[in-house]
ChimeraX commands (.cxc) that place a marker at each C-alpha (Angstrom):
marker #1 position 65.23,33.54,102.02 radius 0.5
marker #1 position 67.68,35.33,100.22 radius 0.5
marker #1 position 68.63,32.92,97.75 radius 0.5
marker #1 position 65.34,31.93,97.18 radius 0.5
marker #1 position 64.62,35.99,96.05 radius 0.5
marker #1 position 68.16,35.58,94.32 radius 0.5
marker #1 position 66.67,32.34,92.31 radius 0.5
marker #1 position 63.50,34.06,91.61 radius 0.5
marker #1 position 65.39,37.33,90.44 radius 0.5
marker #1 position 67.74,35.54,87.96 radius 0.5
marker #1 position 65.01,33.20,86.37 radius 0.5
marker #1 position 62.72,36.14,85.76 radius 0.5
marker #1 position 65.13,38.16,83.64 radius 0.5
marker #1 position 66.11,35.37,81.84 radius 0.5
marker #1 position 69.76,35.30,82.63 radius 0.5
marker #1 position 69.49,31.54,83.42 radius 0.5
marker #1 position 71.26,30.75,79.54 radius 0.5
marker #1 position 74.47,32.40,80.78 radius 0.5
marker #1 position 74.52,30.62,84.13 radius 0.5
marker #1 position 76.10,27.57,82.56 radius 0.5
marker #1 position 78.79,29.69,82.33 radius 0.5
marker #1 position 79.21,29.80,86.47 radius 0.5
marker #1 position 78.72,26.18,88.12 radius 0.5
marker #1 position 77.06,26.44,91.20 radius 0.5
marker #1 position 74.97,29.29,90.61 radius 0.5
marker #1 position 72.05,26.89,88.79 radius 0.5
marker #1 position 70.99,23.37,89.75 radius 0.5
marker #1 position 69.86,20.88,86.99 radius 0.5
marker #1 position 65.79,21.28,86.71 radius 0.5
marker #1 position 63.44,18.98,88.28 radius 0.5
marker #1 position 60.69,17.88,85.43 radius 0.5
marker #1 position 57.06,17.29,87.54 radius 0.5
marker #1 position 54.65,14.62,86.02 radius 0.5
marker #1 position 52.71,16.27,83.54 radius 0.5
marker #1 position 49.70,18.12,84.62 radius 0.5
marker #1 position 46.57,17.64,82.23 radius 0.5
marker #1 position 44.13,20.58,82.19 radius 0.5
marker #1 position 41.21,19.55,80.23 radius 0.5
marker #1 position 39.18,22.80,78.30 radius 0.5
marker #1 position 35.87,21.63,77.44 radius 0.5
marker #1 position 34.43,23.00,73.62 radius 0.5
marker #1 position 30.83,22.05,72.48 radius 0.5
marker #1 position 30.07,21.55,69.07 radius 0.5
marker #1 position 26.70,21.33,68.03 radius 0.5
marker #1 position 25.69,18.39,65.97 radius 0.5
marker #1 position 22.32,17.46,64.44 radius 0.5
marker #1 position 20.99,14.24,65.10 radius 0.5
marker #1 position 18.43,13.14,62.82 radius 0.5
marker #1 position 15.48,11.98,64.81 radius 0.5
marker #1 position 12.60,9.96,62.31 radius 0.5
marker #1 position 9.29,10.50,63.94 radius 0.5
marker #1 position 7.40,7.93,61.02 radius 0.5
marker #1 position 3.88,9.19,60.74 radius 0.5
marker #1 position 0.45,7.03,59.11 radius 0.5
marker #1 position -2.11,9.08,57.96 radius 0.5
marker #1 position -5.33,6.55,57.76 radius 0.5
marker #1 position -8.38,7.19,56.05 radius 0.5
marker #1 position -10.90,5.29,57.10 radius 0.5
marker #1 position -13.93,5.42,55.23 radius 0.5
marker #1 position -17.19,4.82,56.47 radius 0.5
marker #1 position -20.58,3.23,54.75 radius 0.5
marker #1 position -23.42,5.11,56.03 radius 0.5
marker #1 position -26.65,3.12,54.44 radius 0.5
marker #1 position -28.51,5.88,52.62 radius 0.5
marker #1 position -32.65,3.93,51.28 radius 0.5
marker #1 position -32.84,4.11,47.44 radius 0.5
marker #1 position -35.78,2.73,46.53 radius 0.5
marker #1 position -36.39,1.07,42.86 radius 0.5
marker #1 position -39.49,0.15,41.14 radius 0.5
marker #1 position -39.19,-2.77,38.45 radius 0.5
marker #1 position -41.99,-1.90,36.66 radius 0.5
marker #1 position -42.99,-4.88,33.92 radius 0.5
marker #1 position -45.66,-5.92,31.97 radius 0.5
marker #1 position -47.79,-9.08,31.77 radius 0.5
marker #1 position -50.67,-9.80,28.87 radius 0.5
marker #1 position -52.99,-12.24,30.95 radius 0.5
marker #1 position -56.17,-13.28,29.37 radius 0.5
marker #1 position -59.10,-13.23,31.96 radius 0.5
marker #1 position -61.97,-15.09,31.88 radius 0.5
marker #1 position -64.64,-14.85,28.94 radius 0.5
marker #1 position -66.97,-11.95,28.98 radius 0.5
marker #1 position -70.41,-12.00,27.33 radius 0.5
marker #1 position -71.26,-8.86,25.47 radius 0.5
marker #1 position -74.49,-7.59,26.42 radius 0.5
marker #1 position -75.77,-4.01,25.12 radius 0.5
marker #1 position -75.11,-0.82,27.43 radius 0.5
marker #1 position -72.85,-3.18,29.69 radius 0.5
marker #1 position -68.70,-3.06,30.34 radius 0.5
marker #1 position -66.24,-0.35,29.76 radius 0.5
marker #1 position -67.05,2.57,27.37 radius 0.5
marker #1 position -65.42,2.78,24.20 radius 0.5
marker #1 position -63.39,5.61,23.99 radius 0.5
marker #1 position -62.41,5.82,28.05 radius 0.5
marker #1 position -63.16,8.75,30.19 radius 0.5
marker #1 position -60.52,11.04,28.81 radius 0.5
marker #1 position -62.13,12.66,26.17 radius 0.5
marker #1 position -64.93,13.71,28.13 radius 0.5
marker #1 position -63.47,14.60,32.06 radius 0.5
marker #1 position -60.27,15.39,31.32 radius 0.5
marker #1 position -60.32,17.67,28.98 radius 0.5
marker #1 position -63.01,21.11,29.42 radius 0.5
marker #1 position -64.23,22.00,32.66 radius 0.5
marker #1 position -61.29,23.65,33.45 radius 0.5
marker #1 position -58.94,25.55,31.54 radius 0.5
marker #1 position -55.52,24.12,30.68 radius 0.5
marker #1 position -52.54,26.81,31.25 radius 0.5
marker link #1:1,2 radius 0.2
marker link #1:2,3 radius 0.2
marker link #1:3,4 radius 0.2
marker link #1:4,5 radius 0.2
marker link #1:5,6 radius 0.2
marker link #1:6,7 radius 0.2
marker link #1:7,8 radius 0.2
marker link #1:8,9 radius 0.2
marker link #1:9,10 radius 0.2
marker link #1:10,11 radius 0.2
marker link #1:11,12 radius 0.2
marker link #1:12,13 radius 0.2
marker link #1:13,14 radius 0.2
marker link #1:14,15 radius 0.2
marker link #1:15,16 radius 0.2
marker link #1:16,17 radius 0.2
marker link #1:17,18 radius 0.2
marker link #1:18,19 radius 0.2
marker link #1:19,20 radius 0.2
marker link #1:20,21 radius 0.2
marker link #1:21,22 radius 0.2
marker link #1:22,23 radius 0.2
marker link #1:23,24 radius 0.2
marker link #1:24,25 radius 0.2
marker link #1:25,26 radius 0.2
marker link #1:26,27 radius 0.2
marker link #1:27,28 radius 0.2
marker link #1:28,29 radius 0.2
marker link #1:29,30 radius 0.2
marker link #1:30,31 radius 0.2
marker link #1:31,32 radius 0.2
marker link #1:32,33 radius 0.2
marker link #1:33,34 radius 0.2
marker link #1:34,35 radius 0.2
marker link #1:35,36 radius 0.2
marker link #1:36,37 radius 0.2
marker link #1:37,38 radius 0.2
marker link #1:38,39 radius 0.2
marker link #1:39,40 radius 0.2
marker link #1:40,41 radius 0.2
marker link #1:41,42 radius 0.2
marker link #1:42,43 radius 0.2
marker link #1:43,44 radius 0.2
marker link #1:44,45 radius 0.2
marker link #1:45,46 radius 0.2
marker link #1:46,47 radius 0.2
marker link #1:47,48 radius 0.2
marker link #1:48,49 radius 0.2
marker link #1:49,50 radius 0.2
marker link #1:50,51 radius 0.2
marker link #1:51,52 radius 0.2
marker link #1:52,53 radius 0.2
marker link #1:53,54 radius 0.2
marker link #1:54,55 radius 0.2
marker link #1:55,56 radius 0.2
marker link #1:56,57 radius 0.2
marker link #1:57,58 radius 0.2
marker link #1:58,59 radius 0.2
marker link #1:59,60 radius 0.2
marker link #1:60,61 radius 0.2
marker link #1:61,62 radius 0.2
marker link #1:62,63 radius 0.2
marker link #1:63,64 radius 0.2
marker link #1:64,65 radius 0.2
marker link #1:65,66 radius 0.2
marker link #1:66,67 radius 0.2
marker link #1:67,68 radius 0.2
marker link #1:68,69 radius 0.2
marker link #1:69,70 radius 0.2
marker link #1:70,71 radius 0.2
marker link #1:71,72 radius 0.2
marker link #1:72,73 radius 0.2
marker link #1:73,74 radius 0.2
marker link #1:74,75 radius 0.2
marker link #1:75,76 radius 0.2
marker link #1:76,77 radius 0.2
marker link #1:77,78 radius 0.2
marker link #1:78,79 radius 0.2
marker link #1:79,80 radius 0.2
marker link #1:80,81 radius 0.2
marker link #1:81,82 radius 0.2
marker link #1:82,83 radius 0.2
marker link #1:83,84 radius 0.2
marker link #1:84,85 radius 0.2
marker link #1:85,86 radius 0.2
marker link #1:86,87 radius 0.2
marker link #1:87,88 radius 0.2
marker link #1:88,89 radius 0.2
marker link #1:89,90 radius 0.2
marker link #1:90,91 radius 0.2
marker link #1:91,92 radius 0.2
marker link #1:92,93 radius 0.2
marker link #1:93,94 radius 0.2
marker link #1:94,95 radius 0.2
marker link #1:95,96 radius 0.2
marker link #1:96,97 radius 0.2
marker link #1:97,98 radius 0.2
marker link #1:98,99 radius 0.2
marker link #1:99,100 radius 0.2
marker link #1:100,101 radius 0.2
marker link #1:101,102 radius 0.2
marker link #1:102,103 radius 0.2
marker link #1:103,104 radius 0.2
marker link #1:104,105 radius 0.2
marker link #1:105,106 radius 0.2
view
């Protein structure tokens, strides 16, 4: 008990570098296996995540009716006519005489 206070007194004031001086007082030291204590640091690092993104644009026909008219012409010669007096179309057509007058044109 006492030299173990005795030990603990001279190794805490450091007088253990003059004890080589007087054998006996300090025994050789005892190395333990080495002791690993691990401190864990995090680091942040950015990891590149690729999200790859389509953008489709789908196009749609939607049938919208048009309607178109060819409109031609054809000469076709009917059948003969014989003239007779005050019969077939009047010369002249009804234009000048109906659509024109009886009502005022604004």
């Amino acid at each position: 008990m006492m030299m173990h206070h005795h030990h603990g007194h001279h190794h805490g004031h450091g007088h253990c570098h003059r004890g080589r001086v007087m054998p006996m007082s300090r025994t050789e030291p005892v190395v333990c296996p080495t002791q690993y204590r691990c401190h864990n640091s995090f680091i942040p690092r950015e990891v590149p995540y690729i999200h790859p993104i389509v953008n489709v644009n789908m196009q749609h026909y939607v049938d919208v009716p048009r309607h178109y008219y060819a409109e031609t012409e054809q000469t076709v010669m009917g059948p003969p006519v014989q003239a007779q007096p005050g019969f077939g179309p009047p010369l002249g057509g009804f234009g000048g005489r109906f659509g024109m007058g009886r009502r005022p044109w604004r």
